[in-house]
Each structure stands twice: as structure tokens, then as C-alpha cells.
C-alpha positions in Angstrom: -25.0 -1.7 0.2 -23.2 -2.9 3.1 -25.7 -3.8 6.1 -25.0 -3.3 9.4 -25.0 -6.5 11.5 -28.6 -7.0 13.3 -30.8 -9.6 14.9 -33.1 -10.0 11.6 -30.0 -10.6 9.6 -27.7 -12.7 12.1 -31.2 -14.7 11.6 -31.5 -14.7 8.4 -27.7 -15.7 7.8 -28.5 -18.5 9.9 -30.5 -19.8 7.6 -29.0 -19.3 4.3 -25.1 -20.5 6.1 -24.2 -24.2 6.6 -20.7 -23.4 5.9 -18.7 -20.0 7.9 -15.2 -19.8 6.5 -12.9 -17.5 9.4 -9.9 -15.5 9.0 -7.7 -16.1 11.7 -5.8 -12.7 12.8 -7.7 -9.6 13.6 -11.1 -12.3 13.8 -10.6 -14.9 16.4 -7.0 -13.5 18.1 -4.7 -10.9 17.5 -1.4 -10.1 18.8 -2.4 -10.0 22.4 -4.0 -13.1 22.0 -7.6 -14.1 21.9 -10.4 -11.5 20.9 -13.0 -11.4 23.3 -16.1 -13.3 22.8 -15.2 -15.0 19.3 -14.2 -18.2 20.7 -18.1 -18.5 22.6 -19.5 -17.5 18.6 -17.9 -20.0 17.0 -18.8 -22.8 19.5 -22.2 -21.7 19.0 -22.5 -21.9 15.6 -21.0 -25.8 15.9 -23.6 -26.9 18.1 -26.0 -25.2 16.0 -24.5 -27.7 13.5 -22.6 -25.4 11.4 -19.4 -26.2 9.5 -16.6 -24.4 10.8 -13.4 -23.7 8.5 -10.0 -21.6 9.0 -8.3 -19.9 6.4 -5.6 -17.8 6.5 -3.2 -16.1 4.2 -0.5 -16.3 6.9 2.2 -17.9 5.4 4.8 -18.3 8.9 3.4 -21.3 10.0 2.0 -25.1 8.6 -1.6 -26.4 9.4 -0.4 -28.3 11.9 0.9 -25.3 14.0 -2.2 -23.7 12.9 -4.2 -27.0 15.0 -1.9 -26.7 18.2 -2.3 -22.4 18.1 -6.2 -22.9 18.1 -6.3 -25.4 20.8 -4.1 -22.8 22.8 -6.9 -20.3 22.7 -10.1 -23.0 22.9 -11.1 -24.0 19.2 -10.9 -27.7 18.8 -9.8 -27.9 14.9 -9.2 -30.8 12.8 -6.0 -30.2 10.5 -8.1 -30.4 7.1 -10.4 -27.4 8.7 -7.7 -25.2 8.3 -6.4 -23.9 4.9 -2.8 -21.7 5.2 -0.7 -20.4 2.3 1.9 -22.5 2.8 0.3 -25.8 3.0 -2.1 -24.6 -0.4 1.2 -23.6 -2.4 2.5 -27.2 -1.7 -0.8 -28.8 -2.7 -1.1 -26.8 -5.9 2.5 -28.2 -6.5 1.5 -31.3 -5.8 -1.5 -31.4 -8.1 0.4 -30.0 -11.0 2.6 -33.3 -10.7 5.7 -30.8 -10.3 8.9 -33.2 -9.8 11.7 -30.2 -9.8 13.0 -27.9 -6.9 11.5 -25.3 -5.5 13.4 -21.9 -4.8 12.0 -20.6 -1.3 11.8 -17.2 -0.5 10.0 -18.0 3.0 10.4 -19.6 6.4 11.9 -23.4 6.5 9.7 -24.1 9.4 6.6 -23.5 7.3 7.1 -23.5 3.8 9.7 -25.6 3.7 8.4 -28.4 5.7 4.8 -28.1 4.0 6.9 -29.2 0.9 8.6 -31.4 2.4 5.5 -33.2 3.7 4.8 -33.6 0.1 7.9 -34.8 -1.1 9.1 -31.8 -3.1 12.3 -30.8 -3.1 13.3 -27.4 -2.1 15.9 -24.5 -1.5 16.7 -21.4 -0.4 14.6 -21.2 3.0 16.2 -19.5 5.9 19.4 -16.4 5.9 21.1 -16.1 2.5 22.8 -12.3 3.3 24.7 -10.2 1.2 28.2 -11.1 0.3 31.1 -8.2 -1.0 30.4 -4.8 -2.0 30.3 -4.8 -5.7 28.3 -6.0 -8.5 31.5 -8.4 -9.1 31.2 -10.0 -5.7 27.4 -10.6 -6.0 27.9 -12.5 -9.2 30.4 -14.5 -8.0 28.5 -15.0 -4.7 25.1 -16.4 -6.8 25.6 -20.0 -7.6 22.3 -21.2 -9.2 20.8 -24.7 -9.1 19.6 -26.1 -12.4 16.9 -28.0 -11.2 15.1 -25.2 -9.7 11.9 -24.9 -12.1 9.6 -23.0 -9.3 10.2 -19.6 -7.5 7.6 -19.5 -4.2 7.5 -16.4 -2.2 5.6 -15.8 0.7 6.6 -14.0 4.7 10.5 -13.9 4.7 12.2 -12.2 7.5 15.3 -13.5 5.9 15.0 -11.1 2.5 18.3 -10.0 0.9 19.7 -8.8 -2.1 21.2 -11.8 -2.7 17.6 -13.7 -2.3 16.0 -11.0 -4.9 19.4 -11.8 -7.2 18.9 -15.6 -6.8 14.7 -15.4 -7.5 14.9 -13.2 -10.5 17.2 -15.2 -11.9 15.5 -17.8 -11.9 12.6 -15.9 -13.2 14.1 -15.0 -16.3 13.6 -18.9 -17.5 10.0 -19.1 -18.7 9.5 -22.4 -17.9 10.2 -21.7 -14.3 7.0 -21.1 -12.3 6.5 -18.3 -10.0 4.1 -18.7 -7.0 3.1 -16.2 -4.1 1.7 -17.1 -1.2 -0.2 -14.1 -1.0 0.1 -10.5 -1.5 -0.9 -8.7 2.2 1.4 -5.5 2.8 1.0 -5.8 6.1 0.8 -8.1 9.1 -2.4 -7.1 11.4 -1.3 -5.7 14.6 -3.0 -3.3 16.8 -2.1 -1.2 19.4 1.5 -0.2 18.7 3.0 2.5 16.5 5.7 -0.2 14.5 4.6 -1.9 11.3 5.1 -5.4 10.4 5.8 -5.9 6.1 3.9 -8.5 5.1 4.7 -10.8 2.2 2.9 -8.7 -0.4 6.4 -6.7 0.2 8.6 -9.4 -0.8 6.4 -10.5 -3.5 6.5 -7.1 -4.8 9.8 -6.4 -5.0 10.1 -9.4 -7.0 7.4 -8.7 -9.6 9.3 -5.8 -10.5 12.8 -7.1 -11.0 11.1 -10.3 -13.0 8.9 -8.7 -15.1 6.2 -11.4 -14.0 3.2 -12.0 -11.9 3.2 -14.5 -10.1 0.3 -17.1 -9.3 -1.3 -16.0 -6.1 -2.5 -18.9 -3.4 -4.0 -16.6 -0.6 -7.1 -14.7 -0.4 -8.3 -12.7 -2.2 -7.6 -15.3 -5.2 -9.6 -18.6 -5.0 -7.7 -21.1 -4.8 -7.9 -21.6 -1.6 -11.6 -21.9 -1.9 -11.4 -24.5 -4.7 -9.3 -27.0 -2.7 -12.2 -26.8 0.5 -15.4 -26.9 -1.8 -14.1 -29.9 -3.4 -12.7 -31.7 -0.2 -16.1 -31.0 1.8 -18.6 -30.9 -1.2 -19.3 -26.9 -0.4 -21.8 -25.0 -2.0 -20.4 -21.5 -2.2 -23.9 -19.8 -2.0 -24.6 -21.9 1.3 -21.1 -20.4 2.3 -19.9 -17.1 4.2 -16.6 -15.5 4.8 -15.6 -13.5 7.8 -12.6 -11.6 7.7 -11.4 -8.4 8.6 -10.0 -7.0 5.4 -11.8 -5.4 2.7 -9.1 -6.4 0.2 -8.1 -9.9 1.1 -11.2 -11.6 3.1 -14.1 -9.7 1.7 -13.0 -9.6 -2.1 -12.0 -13.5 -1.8 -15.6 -14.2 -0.6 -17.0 -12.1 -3.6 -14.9 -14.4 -6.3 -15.9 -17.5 -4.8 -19.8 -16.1 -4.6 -19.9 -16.6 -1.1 -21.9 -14.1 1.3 -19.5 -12.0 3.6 -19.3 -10.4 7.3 -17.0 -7.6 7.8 -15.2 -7.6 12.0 -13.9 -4.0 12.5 -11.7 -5.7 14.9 -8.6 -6.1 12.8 -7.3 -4.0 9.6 -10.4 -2.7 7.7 -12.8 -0.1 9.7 -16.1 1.3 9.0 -14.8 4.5 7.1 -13.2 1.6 5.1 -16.5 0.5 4.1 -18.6 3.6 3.4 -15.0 4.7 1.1 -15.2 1.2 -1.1 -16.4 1.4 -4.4 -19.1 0.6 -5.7 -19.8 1.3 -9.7 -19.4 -0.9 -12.8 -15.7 0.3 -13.5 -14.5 -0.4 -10.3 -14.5 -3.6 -8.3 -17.4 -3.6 -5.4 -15.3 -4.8 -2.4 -18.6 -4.1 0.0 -19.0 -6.9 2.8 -23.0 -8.0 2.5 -22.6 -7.1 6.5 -20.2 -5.7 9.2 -19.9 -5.7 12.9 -17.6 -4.3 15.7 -16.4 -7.9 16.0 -17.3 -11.4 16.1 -19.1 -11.0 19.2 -21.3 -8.8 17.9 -22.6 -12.6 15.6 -23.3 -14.1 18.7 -25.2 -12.0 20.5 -27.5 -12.8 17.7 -27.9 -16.0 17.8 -28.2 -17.1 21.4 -31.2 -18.8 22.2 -31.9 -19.6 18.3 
């Protein structure tokens, strides 16, 4: 049963947790900017001698935006602290020795140049729109590469039809690879009555004209986890993840066995919680604990 956050278990978390693994939007800053009081928590926690990690399914930008974005809002963040989906689908790329092209259905600025800094060759990043008005004109319009052996979609502002043609094409070769950067439907943003798609749109859309599923980098799968704990040595059961989504942040710490906190100050609320399931035929996505927000941690452990 999922605890609410108090002083005997903030303490107790402090001493079963070297390692705190933070979500990045709707935890430390949201879209109008910094939340209050999670920038003092996580500074206390370093000097407390805790390891301090990012990791973020957002797929718009690389780590090294993600270093220069933290500094703006006062965490001080070494670029191998920080785990993104872009940067991870490159790796995972890169450790599969893959020497073909890449077909991009995501942002050149952050996909692109995360493959890029590998050395993999890519396509497709950036506007592609629809050309004609008839199947005719499509097919002639969709010229496709040959040494394309990898379909990666992740956050694409720039989705077309002609995109969705190109990708699924390519997805009808088996040996082509198909890689998601994660599956979120939504971008986390509060206080305004528009909705942001996230790339779990895109990704969908694709699944269903493929047939496939693709190979997911972002939470709630673990690979993300996998490239940290061997990188740093972690022990997941010396670990904890704080996020703000039930689906994504909480049910990534549960498949890495890592402990989890809950923030009610992004997508996932307490109704949330006390609605998750719980039995044998359904997967528990319960935090171990759950706070307003971040602040609420470090009210707890001043003066430890």
C-alpha cells in the first residue's frame, strides 16, 4: 500500500537510498519553470552524500541541452548524470554495432545530432509534408533509401502522412529495426486547457500501420536503468525513483526493483493512486510513497 510521505519514512529512505534517480518535468520544473523548493531537496541530499541522477523520457532535446537547462534553474549536473531518450536510442544503436541508416521520425536537433555524435548515419529528421492529393501522388512522392535498416520514433512536431508512408514502409522489411523512444501520450503541462501529444502518439500511429512493436528506450522499460547501473556500479535495491507518473516513473522503478516516491506535482494525483491496481492479474503500479511535491522530501530531512 502506497505510504504517505512522513518524517519516519523520509528517515528511513535515507538510510536504505545512496542512489535517487529524478524525472525532470512535473519534478524539478515544469512549464513555468522551476518548482518550488525541489532545487533546495536535491542539494540537500548531495551534501548528504547522495548520488543524484536525471532521467527523462523527453526525447526534444540531447544530454547536453539537458546540462545547460539544469544549470539555468540551479542543479549543477555532469552530462553522464543525465539519461534522455534520445541519447539512450543512439547508445543502444551503438552497442548493437548497427553500421546502417537510421530513418528518424523526431527532431534533428536532438535525435539526430545524438546519432550523429555516435557516428550513425541518419534520415528523415525535420518537415517531410504531404505532396498531391491522391494515392498516385503519394507513391510517386515516397522515394525510399535502401540502406535504411532502423526506423526510431520519438516527439515529432513534424508528423505527416508522408512520414507514416515512409516508416511503415520501411517496417515491412523484417530485418529493419524499429525503436521508440518512449510511449508518453502526453507532454506534462499544467495550468492551461490545450494538450501537448506526446510521442506515445506518433509511436502509435505507427504500430498500427506496421503491424510491429517497437523496442521501447524510455521509462517505463529498463533500459535506461541498465545503461546507469552498469556505468556507476548501481545497486537497484540501494536505488529510488521519483517521478510523477504512475505509468512511466513509478512502473520503471518497479521493473528495475528500485524503491519509488510519487510528486503530485505533475501528471499523476492522489485519486491516481488510491484507483491503481493492485491484485495478481493486474500490474501493481503503487509508488512505495507519495508527496505533494518534492519539497515535501526535504522538509524531512533537514537537520539529518
Amino acid at each position: 500500500m502506497a505510504q504517505k510521505l512522513t518524517r519516519e519514512n523520509a528517515e528511513k529512505i535515507l538510510r536504505n537510498v545512496d542512489n535517487f534517480l529524478f524525472d525532470c518535468d512535473g519534478v524539478l520544473w515544469d512549464g513555468n519553470g522551476p518548482i518550488k523548493g525541489s532545487l533546495e531537496t536535491v542539494m540537500r541530499l548531495k551534501e548528504l552524500g547522495k548520488r543524484v541522477f536525471h532521467v527523462t523520457n523527453n526525447s526534444l532535446h540531447t544530454r547536453e541541452h539537458f546540462v545547460k537547462k539544469c544549470a539555468n534553474y540551479g542543479y549543477q549536473v555532469k552530462q553522464d548524470e543525465i539519461l534522455c531518450t534520445a541519447w539512450i536510442a543512439a547508445e543502444y544503436l551503438r552497442s548493437k554495432s548497427f553500421k546502417d541508416k537510421v530513418y528518424v521520425m523526431g527532431l534533428k536537433e536532438s535525435m539526430g545530432e545524438e546519432l550523429n555524435a555516435f557516428g550513425i548515419k541518419n534520415t528523415g529528421a525535420g518537415s517531410d509534408p504531404l505532396v498531391g492529393t491522391s494515392y498516385g501522388d503519394w507513391l510517386e512522392g515516397v522515394k525510399l533509401d535502401p540502406e535504411v535498416k532502423c526506423v526510431l520514433v520519438g516527439f515529432d512536431p513534424h508528423i505527416s502522412y508522408m512520414k507514416l508512408m515512409r516508416a511503415t514502409s520501411y517496417l515491412k522489411k523484417p530485418d529493419c529495426l524499429f525503436i521508440a523512444t518512449n510511449t508518453d501520450n502526453l507532454l506534462p503541462v499544467k495550468n492551461t486547457d490545450i494538450s501537448i501529444p506526446d510521442a506515445g502518439c506518433m509511436v502509435s500511429a505507427l504500430t498500427v500501420a506496421s503491424g510491429r512493436e517497437p523496442i521501447v528506450m524510455g521509462k517505463p522499460a529498463p533500459n535506461m536503468f541498465e545503461v546507469l547501473r552498469e556505468v556507476h556500479n548501481l545497486d537497484p535495491s540501494r536505488c529510488m525513483m521519483v517521478g510523477d507518473r504512475l505509468d512511466t516513473d513509478i512502473m520503471f522503478a518497479k521493473n528495475c526493483g528500485m524503491q519509488s516516491l510519487l510528486v503530485l506535482s505533475g501528471i499523476s494525483s492522489v485519486d491516481d493512486v488510491e484507483q491503481a491496481p493492485n491484485t495478481s492479474e493486474a500490474v501493481d503500479s503503487r509508488p512505495d510513497f507519495y508527496a505533494e511535491n518534492l519539497a515535501e522530501l526535504g522538509k524531512f530531512i533537514v537537520g539529518n
